[in-house]
N, C-alpha and C positions, 0 to 999 in steps of 0.2 A: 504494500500500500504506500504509496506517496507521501499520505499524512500520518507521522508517526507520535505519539507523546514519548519525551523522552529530559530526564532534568526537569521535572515538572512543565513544560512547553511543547506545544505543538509546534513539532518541524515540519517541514517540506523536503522532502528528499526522492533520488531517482537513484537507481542500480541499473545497471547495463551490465552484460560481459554475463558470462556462465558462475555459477554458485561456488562449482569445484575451485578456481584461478586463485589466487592469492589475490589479498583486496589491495586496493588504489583508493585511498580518500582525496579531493579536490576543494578546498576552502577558496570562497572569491573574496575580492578585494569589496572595500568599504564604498557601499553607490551600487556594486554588480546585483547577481544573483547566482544560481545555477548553472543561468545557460553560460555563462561565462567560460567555462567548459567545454562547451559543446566538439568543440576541434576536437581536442586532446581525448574525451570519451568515445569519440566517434576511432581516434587511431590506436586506442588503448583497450578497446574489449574485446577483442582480441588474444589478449596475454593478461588481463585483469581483470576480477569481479571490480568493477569502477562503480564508487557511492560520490554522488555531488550532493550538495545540502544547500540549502538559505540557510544563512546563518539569520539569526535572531536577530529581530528588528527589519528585517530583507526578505524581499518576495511572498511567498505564500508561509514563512515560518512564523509566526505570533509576535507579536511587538507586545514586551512587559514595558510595566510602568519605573521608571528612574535610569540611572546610569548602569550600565555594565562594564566588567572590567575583564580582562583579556581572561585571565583565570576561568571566570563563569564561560566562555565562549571555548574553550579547552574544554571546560566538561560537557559542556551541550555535544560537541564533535566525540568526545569518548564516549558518554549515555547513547548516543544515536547508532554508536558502533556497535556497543553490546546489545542493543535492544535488535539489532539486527542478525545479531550471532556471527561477527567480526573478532576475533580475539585479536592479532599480529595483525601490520596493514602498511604498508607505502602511505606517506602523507605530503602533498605536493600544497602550499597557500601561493598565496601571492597578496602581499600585502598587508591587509587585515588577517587573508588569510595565516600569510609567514609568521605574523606574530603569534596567531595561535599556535602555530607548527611547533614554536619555538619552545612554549610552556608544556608542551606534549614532550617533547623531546628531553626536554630536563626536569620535568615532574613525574610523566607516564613511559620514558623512556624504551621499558619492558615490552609495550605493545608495537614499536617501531619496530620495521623492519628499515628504511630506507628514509631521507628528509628531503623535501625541498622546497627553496627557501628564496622564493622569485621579488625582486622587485618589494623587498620589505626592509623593517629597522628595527633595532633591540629598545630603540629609546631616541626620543625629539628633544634634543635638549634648547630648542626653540618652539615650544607646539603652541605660540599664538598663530598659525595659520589656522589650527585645528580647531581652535577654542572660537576663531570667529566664524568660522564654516558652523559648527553647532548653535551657535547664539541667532545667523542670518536664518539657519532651516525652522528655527523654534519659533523665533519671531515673523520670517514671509514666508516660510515654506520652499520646496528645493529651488523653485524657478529662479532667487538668485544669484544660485551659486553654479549652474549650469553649465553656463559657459567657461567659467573659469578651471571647472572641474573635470572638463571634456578639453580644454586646455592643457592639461597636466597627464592625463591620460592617453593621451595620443601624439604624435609630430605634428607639426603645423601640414604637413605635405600629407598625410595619412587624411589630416582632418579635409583639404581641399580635394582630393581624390574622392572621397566619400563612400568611401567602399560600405558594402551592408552591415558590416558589426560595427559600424558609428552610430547607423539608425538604431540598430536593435540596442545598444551599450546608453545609449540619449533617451530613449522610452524607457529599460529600466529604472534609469536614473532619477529621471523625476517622477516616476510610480512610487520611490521607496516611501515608505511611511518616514516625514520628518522626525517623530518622537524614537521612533525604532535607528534613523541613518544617527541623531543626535547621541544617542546611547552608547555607540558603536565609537563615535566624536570620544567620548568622554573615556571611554577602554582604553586609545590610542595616544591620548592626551595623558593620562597614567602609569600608563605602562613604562617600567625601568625593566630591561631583561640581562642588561649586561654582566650581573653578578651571580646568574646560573649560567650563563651559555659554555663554561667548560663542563657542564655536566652533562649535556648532550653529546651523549655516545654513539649512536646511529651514523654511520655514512651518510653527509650530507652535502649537496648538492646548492650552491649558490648561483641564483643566475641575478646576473644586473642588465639594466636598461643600459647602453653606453649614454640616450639622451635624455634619460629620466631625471627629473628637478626635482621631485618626490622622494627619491630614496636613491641619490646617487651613492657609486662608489665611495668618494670620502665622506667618511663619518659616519656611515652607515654597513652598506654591502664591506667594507674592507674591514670594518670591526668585526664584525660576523667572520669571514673566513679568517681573522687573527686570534677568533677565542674560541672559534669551536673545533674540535682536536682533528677530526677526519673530515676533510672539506676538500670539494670540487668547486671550481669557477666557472662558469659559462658566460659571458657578454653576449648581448643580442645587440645587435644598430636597431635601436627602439628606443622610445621614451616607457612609463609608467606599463602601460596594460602589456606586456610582450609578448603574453601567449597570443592574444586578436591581433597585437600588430603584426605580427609575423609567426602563426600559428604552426607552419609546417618547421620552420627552424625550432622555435622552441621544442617542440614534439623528439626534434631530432636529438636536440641534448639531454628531454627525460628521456629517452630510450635508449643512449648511449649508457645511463646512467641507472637505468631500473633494469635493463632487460641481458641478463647475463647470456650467454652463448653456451651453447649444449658440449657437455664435456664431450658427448660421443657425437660429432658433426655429420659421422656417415650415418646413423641410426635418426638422424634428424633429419639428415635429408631424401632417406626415402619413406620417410613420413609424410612430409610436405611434397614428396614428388607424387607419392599414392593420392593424397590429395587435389592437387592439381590434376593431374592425368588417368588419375584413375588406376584401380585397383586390378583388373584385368591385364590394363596396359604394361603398369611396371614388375605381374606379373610373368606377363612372358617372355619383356626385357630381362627380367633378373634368369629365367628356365633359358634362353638362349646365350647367355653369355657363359664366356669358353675360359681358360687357363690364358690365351691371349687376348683376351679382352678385357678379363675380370678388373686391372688396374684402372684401365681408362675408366671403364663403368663406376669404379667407385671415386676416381678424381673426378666424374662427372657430379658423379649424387654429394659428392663432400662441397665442392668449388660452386655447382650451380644454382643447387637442391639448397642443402644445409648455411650456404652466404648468404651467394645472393637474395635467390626467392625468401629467403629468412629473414631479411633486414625490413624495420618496422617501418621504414620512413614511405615508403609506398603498398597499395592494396593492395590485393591477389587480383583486384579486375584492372588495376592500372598495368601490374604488369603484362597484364594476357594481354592486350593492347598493344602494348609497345612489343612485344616479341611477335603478336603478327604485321605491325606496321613493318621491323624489321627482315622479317623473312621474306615478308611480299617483295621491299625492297630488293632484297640479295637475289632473288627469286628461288628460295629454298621452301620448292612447294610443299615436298614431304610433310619436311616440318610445321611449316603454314596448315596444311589439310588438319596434323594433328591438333597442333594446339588451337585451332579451328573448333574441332569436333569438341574437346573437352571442355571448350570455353562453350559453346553452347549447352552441353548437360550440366555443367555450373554455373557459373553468373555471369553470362553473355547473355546478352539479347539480340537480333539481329539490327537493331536499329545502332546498335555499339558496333558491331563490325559495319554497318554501312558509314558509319560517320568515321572510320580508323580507313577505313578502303579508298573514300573522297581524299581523306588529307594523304595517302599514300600518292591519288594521282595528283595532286599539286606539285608534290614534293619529291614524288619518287619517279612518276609517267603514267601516263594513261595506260602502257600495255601494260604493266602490273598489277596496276587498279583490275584493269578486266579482266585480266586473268585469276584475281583475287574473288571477283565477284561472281565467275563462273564457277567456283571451286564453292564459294561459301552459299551460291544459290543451292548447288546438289548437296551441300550437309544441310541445311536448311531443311528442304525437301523431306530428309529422310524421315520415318517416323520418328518419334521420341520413344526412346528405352525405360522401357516398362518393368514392373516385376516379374514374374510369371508367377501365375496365378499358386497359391497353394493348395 
């Protein structure tokens, strides 16, 4: 269910990804909500039971009466954990969220498996910006701090480009309930964490804004990787939000950083080749291969299987895409036919191979194109593989 009581408060929360995976929690910054996420759940469930939450005061979670302080905002994310039957978990914030990360990591340490700890700060040793952002929302409500706060949140070039997670990021923003975003004001405006952070023991993981005015490197991001013992750096060329600003980069450094590589890479990679191609096919690859091939076959299934198609930064249907755009190119029909045929019994549709076929003959020539189009009309064609009956 979505709506959870947990810490005495109803939350708002979503899970993605399969129950088995080991968890991913995701806290948004102060202004966001949930979908804040959205990228990063979308490239992560996959490899993680992924929980997003509203925190308290945000989106559909309950707005209590008075101030909260980072501590309370730490329990609401662990009660929401357990009430889920979460034990251990990855915990990625940004911002508001970091800070919570931060009191998890050196109060509930146990429960971490992994930190990360984006675009955030242990402590404002100037938080009159904070203090007047809460007093403008209490007194006119969000409209006016708006602009300022979509300012700081984005590059000036991000903001005039106007890509869709400005729209969506500006409507959650002024939806937030003012007594609930002032609450959150007053957490942040509080908050000292500098004199636990060598107690976070978990592998953690820092990323900074290069053009973030928020929570830049001095004073903040470089205190952070100087007191916490096991720390990674990542710079994004972003201001404040870096997962929306540049969602597929950031992705790339949680994934360098959460998703370890399979000790046994050949057992991984005809996993994922059975997968992709199917269970028939790579079994009569593996029944056909000989004492002189057996090497190649398995530098294929270790090198093509187990890396490449295993690297988290692109889907299983981007790839299939791009190795028939390629093969059409080279004109390696074989190839093309098969991963043709297995892309349509999994997550092709033919409208995906027509639009991969068009930009081949831009790019690659008409006669490929058509000879692509002739080959994909007759798998097309064929029936679709059925069970048989029992």
């Amino acid at each position: 269910m979505p709506l959870i009581e947990a810490n005495g408060l109803r939350h708002y929360c979503r899970v993605d990804g399969r129950e088995e995976k080991p968890a991913l929690i995701f806290a948004h910054s102060l202004g966001c909500d949930h979908t804040q996420w959205d990228a990063q759940a979308a490239a992560f469930e996959t490899h993680f039971r992924v929980l997003r939450y509203d925190v308290r005061g945000h989106g559909a979670t309950g707005v209590p009466a008075g101030d909260s302080t980072i501590e309370m905002l730490a329990q609401d994310a662990i009660a929401i954990a357990d009430t889920l039957g979460i034990g251990t978990f990855a915990f990625c914030g940004l911002s508001l969220g970091g800070m919570i990360g931060q009191w998890i990591g050196a109060r509930a340490g146990e429960r971490l498996t992994h930190l990360v700890l984006a675009n955030t700060s242990s402590h404002y040793a100037d938080p009159s910006a904070i203090v007047a952002r809460r007093k403008a929302v209490l007194e006119s409500g969000m409209a006016p701090i708006e602009e300022t706060v979509m300012g700081r949140f984005f590059m000036p070039e991000t903001l005039a480009a106007n890509p869709a997670a400005i729209a969506r990021t500006r409507r959650v923003l002024v939806a937030t309930d003012p007594a609930g975003y002032a609450g959150c004001c007053a957490a942040i405006r509080d908050m000292d964490h500098r004199a636990i952070l060598r107690s976070i023991a978990a592998p953690t993981l820092i990323v900074i804004g290069e053009r973030d005015v928020s929570t830049p490197w001095e004073g903040h991001g470089e205190i952070l990787a100087r007191e916490i013992p096991h720390t990674q750096v990542a710079r994004l060329p972003t201001a404040h939000l870096s997962n929306l600003e540049k969602p597929r980069t950031f992705n790339a450094a949680l994934a360098r950083f959460l998703i370890s590589k399979p000790e046994d890479m050949l057992a991984a990679g005809f996993k994922r080749r059975r997968g992709v191609l199917g269970e028939e096919y790579v079994d009569r690859a593996r029944a056909a291969t000989t004492s002189f091939t057996r090497d190649f076959q398995e530098f294929l299934t270790r090198c093509a299987w187990g890396e490449i198609w295993g690297r988290p930064g692109l889907d299983v249907r981007t790839r299939r895409l791009l190795v028939l755009a390629t093969t059409a190119a080279l004109g390696r029909w074989e190839e093309f036919r098969l991963h043709l045929r297995a892309g349509l019994e999994h997550d092709l549709e033919p409208c995906d191979v027509e639009e991969a076929l068009l930009q081949i003959a831009i790019y690659a020539g008409v006669p490929a194109a058509n000879t692509g189009f002739r080959i994909a009309s007759e798998e097309i064609a064929k029936p679709a593989v059925t069970s048989a009956p029992e």
